[in-house]
C-alpha positions as CSV (number, residue, x, y, z in Angstrom):
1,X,-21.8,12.4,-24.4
2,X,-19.2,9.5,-25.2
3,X,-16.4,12.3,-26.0
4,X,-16.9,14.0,-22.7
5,X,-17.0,10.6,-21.2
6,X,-13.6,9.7,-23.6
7,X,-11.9,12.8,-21.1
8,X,-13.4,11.9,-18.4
9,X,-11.3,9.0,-18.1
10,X,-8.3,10.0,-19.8
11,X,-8.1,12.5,-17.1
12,X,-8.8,9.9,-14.4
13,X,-5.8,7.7,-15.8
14,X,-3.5,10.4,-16.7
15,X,-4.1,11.3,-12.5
16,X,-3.4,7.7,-11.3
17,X,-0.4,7.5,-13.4
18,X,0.8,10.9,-11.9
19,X,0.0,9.7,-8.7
20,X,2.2,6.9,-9.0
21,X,5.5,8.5,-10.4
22,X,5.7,10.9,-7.4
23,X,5.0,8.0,-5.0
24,X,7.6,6.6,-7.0
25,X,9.9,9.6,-7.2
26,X,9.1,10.0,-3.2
27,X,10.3,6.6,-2.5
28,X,13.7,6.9,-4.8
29,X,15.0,10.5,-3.3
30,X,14.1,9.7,0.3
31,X,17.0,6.6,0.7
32,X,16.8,7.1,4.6
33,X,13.4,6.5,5.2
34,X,11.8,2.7,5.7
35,X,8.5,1.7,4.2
36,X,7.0,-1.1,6.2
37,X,4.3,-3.1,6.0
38,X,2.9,-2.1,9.1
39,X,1.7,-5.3,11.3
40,X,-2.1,-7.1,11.3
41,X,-1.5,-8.7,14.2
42,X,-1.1,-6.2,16.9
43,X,-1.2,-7.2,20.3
44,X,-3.8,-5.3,22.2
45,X,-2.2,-4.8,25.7
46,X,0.9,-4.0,25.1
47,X,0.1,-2.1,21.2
48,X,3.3,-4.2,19.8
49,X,3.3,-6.9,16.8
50,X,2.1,-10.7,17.8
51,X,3.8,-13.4,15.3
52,X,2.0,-15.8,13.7
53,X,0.1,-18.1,16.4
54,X,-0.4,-21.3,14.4
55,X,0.5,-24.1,15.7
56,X,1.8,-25.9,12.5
57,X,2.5,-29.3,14.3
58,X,-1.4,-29.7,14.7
59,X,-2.2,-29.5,10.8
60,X,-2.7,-32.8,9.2
């Protein structure tokens, strides 16, 4: 039981590390592509990104 469980999760790392060299890789060899955050705030209307609305002059 605890060996199988032992693989078990070696497996699941040795995946998640994989998984994150070719993001990696990915990244690296495509130089022309962007990765942006894409935006939280997104105006309904018009589907574009809203700024920040605080209104910093109104904190104490």
């Amino acid at each position: 039981m605890a060996k199988t469980l032992l693989i078990a999760l070696f497996v699941a790392i040795g995946a998640v590390a994989l998984l994150m060299v070719v993001l990696g890789l990915k990244m690296l060899l495509h130089k022309e592509e962007e990765y942006k955050r894409p935006c939280a705030n997104a105006d309904p209307t018009t589907g574009r990104c809203a700024h920040c609305t605080c209104d910093k002059a109104q904190q104490p």
